[in-house]
C-alpha positions as CSV (number, residue, x, y, z in Angstrom):
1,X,5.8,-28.4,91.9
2,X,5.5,-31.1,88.7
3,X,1.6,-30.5,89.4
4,X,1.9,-26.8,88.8
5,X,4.0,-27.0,85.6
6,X,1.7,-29.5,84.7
7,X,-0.9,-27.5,84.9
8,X,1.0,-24.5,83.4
9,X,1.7,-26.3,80.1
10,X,-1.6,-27.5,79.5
11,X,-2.7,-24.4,80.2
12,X,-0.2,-23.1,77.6
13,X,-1.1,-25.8,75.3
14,X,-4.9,-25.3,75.0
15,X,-4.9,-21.1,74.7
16,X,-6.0,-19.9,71.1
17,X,-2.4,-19.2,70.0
18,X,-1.4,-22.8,70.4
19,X,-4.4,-24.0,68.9
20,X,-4.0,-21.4,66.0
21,X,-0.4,-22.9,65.3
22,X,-1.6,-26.6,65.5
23,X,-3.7,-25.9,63.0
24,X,-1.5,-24.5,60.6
25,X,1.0,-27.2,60.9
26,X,-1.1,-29.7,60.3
27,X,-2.8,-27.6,56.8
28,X,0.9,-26.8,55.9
29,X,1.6,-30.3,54.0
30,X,-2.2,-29.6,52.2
31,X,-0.9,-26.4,51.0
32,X,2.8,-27.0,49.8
33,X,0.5,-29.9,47.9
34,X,-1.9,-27.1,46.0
35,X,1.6,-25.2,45.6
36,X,3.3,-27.8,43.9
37,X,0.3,-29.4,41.9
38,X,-0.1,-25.9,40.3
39,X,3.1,-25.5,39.7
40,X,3.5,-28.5,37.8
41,X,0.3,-27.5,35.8
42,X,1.6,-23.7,35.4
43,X,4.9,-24.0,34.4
44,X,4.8,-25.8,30.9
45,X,2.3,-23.7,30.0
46,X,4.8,-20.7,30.5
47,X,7.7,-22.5,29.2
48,X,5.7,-23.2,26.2
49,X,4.9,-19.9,25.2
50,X,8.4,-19.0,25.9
51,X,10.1,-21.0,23.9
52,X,7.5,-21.5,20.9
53,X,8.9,-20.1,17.9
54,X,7.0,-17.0,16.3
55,X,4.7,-18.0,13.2
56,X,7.0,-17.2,10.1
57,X,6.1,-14.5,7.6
58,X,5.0,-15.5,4.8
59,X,6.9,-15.5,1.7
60,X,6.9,-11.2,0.3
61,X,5.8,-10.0,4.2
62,X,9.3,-9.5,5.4
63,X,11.1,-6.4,4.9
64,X,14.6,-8.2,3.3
65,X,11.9,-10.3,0.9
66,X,12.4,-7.4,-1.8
67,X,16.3,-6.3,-0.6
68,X,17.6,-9.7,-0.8
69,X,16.6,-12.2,-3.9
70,X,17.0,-12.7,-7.8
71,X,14.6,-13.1,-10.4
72,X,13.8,-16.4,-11.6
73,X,11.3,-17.7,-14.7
74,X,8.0,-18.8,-12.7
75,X,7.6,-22.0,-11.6
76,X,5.8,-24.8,-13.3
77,X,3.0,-24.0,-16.2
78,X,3.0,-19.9,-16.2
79,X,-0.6,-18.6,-15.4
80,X,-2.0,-15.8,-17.3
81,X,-1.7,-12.8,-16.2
82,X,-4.7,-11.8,-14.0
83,X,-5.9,-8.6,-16.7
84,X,-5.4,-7.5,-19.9
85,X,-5.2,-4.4,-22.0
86,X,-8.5,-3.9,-21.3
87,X,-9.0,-3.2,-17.7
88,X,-10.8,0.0,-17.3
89,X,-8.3,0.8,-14.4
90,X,-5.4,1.6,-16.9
91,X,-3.5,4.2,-18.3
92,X,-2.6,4.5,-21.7
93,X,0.8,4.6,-21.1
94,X,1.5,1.7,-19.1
95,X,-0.7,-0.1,-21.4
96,X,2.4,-2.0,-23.3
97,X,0.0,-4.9,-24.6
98,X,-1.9,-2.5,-26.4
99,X,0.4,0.2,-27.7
100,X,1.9,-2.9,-29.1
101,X,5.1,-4.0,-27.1
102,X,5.8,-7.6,-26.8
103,X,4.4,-9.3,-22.9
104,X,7.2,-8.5,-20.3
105,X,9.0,-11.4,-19.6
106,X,7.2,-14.2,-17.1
107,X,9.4,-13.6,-14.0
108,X,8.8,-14.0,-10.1
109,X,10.9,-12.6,-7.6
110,X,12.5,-14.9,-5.1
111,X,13.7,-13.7,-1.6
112,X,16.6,-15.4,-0.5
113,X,14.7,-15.5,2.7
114,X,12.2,-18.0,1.7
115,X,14.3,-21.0,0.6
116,X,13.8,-21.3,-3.5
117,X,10.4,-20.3,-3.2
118,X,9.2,-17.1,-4.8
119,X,6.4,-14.5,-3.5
120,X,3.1,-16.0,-4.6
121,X,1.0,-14.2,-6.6
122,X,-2.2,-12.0,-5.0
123,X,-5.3,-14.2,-4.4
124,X,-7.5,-11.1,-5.8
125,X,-10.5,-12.9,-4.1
126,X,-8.7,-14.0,-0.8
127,X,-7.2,-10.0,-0.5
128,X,-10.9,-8.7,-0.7
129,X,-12.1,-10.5,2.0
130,X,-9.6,-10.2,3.9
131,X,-9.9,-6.3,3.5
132,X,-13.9,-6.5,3.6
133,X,-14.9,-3.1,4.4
134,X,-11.6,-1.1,4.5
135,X,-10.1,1.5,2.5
136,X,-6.8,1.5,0.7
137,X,-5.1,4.9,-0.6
138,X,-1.8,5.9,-2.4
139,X,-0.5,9.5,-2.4
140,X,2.3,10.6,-4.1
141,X,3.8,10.8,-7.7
142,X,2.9,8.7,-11.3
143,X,4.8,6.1,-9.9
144,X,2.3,5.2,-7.2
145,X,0.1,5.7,-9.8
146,X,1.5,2.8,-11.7
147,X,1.5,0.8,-8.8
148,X,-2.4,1.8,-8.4
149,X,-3.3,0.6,-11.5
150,X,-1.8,-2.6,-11.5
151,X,-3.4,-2.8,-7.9
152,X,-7.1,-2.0,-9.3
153,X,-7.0,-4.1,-12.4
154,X,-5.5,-7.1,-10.2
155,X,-8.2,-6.9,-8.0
156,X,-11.3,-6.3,-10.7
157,X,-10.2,-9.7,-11.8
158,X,-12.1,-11.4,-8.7
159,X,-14.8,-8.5,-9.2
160,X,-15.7,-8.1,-12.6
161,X,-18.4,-5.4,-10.9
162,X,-15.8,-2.7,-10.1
163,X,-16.5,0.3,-10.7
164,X,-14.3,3.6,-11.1
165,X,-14.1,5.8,-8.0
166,X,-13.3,9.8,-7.3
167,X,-13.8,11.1,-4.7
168,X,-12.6,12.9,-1.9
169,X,-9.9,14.2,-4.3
170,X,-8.6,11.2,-6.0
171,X,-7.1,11.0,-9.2
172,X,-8.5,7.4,-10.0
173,X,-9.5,4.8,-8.3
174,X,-11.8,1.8,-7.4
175,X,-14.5,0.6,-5.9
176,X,-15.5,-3.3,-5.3
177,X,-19.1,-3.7,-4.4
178,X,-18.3,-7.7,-3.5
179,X,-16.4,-6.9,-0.2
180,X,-17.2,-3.1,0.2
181,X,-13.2,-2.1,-0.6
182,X,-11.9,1.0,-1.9
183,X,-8.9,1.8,-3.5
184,X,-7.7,5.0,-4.8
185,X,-4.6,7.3,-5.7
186,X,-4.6,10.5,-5.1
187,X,-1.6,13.0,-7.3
188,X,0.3,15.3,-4.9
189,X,4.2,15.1,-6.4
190,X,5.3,16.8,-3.7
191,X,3.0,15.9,-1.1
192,X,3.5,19.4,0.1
193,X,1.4,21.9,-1.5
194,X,3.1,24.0,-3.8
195,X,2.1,27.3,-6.0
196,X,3.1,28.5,-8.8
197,X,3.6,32.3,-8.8
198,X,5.2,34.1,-11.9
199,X,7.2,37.1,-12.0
200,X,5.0,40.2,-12.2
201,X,7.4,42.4,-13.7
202,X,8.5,41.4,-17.7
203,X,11.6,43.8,-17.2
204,X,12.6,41.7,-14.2
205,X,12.8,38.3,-16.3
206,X,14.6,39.8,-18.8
207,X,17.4,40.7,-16.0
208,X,18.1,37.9,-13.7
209,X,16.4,35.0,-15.8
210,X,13.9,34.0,-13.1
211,X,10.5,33.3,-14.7
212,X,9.1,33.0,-10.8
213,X,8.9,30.5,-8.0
214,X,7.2,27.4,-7.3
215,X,6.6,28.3,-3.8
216,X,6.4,25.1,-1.2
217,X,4.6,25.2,1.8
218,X,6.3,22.6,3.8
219,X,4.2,22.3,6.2
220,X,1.1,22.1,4.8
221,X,0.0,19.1,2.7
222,X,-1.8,19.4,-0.9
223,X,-5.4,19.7,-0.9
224,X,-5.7,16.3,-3.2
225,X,-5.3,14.8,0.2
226,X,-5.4,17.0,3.2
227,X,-8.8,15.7,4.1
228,X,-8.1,11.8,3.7
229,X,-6.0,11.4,7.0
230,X,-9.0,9.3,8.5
231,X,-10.6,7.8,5.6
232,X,-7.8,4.8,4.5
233,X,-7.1,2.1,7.0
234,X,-3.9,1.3,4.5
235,X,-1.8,4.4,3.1
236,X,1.0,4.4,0.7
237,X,3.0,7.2,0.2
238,X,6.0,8.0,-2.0
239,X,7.5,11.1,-3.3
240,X,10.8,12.2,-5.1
241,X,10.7,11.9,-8.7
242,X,9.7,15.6,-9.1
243,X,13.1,16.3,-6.5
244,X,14.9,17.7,-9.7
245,X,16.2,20.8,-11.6
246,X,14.8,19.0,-14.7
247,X,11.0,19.3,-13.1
248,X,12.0,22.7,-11.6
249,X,15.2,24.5,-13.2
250,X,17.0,27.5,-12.2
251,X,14.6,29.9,-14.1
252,X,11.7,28.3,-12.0
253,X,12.8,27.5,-8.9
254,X,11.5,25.5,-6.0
255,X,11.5,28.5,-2.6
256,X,10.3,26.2,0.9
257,X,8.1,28.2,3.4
258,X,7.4,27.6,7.0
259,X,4.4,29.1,8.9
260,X,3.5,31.5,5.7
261,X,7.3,33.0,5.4
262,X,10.6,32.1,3.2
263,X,12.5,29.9,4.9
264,X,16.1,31.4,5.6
265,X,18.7,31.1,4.5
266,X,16.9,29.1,1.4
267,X,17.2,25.6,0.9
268,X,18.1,23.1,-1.7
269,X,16.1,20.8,-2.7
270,X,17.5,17.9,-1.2
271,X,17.0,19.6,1.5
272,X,13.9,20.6,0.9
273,X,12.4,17.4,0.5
274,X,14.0,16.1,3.9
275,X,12.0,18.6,5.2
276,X,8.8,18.1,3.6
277,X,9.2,14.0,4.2
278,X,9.7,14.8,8.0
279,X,6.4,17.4,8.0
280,X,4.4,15.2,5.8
281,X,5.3,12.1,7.9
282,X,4.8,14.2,11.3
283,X,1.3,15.3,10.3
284,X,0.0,11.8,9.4
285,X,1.2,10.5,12.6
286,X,-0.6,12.9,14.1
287,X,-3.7,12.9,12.3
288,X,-4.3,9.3,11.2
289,X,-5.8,6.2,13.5
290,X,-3.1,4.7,15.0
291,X,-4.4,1.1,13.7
292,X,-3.7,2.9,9.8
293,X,-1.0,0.8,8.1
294,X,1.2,3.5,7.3
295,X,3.7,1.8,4.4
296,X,6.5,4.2,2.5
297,X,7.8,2.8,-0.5
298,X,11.2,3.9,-1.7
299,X,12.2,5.3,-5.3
300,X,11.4,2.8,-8.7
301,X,14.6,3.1,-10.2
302,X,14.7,4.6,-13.8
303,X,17.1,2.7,-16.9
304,X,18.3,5.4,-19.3
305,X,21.2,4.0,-21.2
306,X,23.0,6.4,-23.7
307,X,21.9,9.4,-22.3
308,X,19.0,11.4,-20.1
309,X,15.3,11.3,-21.2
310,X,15.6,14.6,-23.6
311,X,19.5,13.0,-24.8
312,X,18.3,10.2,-26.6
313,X,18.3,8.1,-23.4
314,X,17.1,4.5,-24.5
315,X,15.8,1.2,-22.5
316,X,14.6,-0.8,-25.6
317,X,15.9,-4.3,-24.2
318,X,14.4,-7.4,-22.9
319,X,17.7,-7.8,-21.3
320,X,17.8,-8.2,-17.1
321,X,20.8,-6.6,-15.4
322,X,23.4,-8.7,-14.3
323,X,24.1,-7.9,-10.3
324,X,27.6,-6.7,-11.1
325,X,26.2,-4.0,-13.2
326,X,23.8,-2.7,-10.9
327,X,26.7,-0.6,-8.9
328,X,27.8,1.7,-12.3
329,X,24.2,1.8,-13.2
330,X,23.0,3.4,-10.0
331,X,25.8,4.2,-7.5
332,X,25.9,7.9,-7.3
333,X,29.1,7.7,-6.8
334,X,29.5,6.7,-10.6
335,X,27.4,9.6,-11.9
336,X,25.4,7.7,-14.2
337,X,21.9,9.3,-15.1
338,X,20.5,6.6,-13.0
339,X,21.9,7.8,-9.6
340,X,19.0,9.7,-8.5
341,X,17.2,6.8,-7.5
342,X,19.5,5.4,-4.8
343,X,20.6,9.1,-3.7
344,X,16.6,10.0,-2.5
345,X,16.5,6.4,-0.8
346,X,19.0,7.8,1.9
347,X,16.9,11.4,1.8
348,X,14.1,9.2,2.4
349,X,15.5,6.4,4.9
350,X,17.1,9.9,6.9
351,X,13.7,11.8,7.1
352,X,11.6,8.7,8.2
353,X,13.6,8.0,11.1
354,X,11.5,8.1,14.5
355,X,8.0,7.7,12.5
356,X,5.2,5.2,12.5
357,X,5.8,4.5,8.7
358,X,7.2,1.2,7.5
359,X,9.7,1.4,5.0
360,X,9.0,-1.1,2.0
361,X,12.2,-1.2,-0.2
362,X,11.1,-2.0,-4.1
363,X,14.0,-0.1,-5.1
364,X,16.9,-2.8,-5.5
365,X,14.3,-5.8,-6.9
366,X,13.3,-3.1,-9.8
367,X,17.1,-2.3,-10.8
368,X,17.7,-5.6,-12.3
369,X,14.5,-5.3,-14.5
370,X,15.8,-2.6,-17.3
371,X,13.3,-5.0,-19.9
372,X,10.2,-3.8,-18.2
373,X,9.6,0.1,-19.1
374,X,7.1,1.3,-22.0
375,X,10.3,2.9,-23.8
376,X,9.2,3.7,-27.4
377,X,5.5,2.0,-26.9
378,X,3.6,5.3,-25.5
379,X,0.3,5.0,-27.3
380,X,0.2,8.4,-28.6
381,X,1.6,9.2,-32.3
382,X,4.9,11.4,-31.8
383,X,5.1,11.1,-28.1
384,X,9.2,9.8,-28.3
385,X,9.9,12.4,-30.5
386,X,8.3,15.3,-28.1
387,X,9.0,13.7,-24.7
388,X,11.9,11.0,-25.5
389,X,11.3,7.1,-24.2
390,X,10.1,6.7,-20.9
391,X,12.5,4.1,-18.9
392,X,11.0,5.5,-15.6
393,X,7.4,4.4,-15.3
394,X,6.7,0.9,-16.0
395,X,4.5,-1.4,-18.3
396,X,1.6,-3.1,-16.5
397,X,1.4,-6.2,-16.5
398,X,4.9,-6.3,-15.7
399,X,7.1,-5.5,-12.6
400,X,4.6,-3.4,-11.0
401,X,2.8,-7.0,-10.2
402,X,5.1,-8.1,-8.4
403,X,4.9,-5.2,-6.2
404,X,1.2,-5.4,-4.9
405,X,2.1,-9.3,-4.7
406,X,4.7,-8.0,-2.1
407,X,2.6,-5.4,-0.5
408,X,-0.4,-7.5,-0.8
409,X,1.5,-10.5,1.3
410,X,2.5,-7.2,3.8
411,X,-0.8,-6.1,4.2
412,X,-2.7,-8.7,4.8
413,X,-0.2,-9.9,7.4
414,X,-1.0,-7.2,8.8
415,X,-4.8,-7.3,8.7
416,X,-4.1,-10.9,10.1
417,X,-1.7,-10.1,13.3
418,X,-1.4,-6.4,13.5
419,X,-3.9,-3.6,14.6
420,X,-6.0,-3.6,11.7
């Protein structure tokens, strides 16, 4: 009997299943060994990237860097500005240095963000490489215009070969033959395209008043820059300043179509200009690369004191704001002449919701700086007398530097880490 179960286990013992589990239990040990050697190797690798902190933005890339801050006078010995008042880039009314206004004060912005330190100044020469071979455009009213020119004549100062550029429907713009970058602004106030079309009838102005309508096509944009949707890698848009009964009064009114037909019941033109926003916004979305930077800057505040632009409205001051004051210049809840400003902001913020555009918020940086407008030094004799000062647009050099040093710090982050 012990011979048989002798012979019965060894029999057991030597078939393949036995011999199969031998071997594992004797390569067991050798793996848990690979196991836990890669484990070891693995692991702080992971944790590493986990717990390494994200690069920081640089100084004027972060979207509080113009919301939260105060102006300061610019650290150390204060360079020169990077062009004069002879650019070939300009316009003759932002030109303060030669229609004979005194230099803008030397200010830099600082974000509270960034510790004391204040957005640097563009490296003309570093942006250009950065953007070799790409294609910057601005769309919208004068006021992206006035950020356009001090964009152009900043960068002509690492490229003394610029040369002016219009095309593809531009109002002005640049082209730097050094890196192979273009930048241009294209004029479309309403971004929407809009027609004038008068009253036919005399006898019919002489009864109700209306003169005719500006009609808007809401969802169609203005031919200046229909066709540009995949030209610019960078595109800055703005729009509102025209969003007024003084552009468009009662006698001329603004009447929104959709699809071809009168929009019913009619809107206003707040309204209105949610809708356009949201159309305008939709169709570039739609239409541009996804890798465009798609940046949306919000209203430039305007500084009347004493009265609108045809009351006798003055800013002749080289006087900053005070941060108390800013609430009764600009809070519409005040009803100063400067409420418009903050009031389109929330049109603006509202209608953008959901998009691929990034807000940039120059609005509340610009309020302080009522010292900064061309006022009474136009350039052209009796232009205060027919068209009152201008406290809207800006003299360049001046604020509007300190803009493309904040979208300039945004795009090339952008360029450095982002799709572009």
């Amino acid at each position: 009997m012990r011979r048989k179960r002798a012979a019965a286990s060894l029999s057991a013992a030597s078939s393949p299943e036995a011999s199969a589990m031998r071997r594992l239990h004797l390569r067991l040990p050798f793996l848990l060994l690979i196991l836990v050697t890669s484990a070891i190797l693995v692991l702080p690798s992971r944790l590493a990237r986990r717990v390494s902190p994200p690069e920081p933005l640089p100084c004027g890339a972060a979207p509080s860097d113009s919301t939260a801050g105060r102006w300061v006078p610019t650290p150390g010995p204060v360079p020169p500005p990077l062009y004069g008042a002879s650019c070939p880039f300009h316009r003759n009314s932002y030109n303060c240095l030669r229609n004979g206004r005194p230099p803008v004060a030397a200010l830099s912005w600082a974000p509270a963000r960034c510790g004391g330190a204040v957005v640097p100044r563009i490296d003309a020469a570093g942006f250009l490489a950065a953007a070799r071979g790409r294609r910057i455009g601005l769309v919208g009213d004068s006021l992206n215009e006035n950020l356009a020119v001090a964009l152009l004549c900043a960068l002509r100062s690492a490229d003394p070969g610029a040369r002016k550029w219009k095309r593809r429907g531009a109002w002005r713009g640049g082209y730097f033959p050094r890196e192979d970058v273009t930048v241009a602004f294209h004029r479309a106030v309403l971004l929407a395209k809009y027609t004038w079309l008068p009253v036919e009838n005399p006898e019919e102005v002489q009864k109700d008043g209306i003169k005719g309508i500006h009609r808007v096509d809401v969802d169609t944009p203005a031919d200046e820059w229909i066709d540009v949707t995949k030209f610019y890698d960078v595109l800055i848009v703005n729009t509102g300043h025209w969003w007024g009964t003084y552009k468009f009064p009662k006698e001329k009114p603004l009447v929104f179509y959709r699809g071809g037909e009168p929009i019913e019941p009619p809107l206003s033109i707040s309204d209105g200009l949610k809708v356009v926003i949201k159309s305008m916004a939709s169709y570039i979305d739609r239409e541009m690369p996804s890798k465009t930077l798609k940046l949306w800057r919000t209203q430039s505040p305007r500084h009347f004191y004493g009265g609108e632009w045809d009351r006798n409205g003055s800013c002749v001051t080289d006087r900053l704001l005070e941060e108390d004051e800013l609430e009764s210049w600009f809070d519409p809840r005040h009803g100063g002449v400067n409420r418009d400003t903050r009031t389109v902001n929330m049109v603006i913020q509202e209608a953008l919701a959901g998009s691929d555009f990034r807000l940039v918020n120059l609005t509340y940086m610009s309020e302080f700086r009522a010292d900064g407008h061309p006022a009474t030094w136009l350039g052209k004799k009796d232009a205060v007398a027919v068209y009152g000062q201008d406290c809207m647009h800006w003299c360049v050099p001046g604020v509007p530097d300190t803009w493309v040093d904040i979208l300039a710090a945004q795009i090339l982050h952008y360029f450095k880490h982002g799709k572009g």
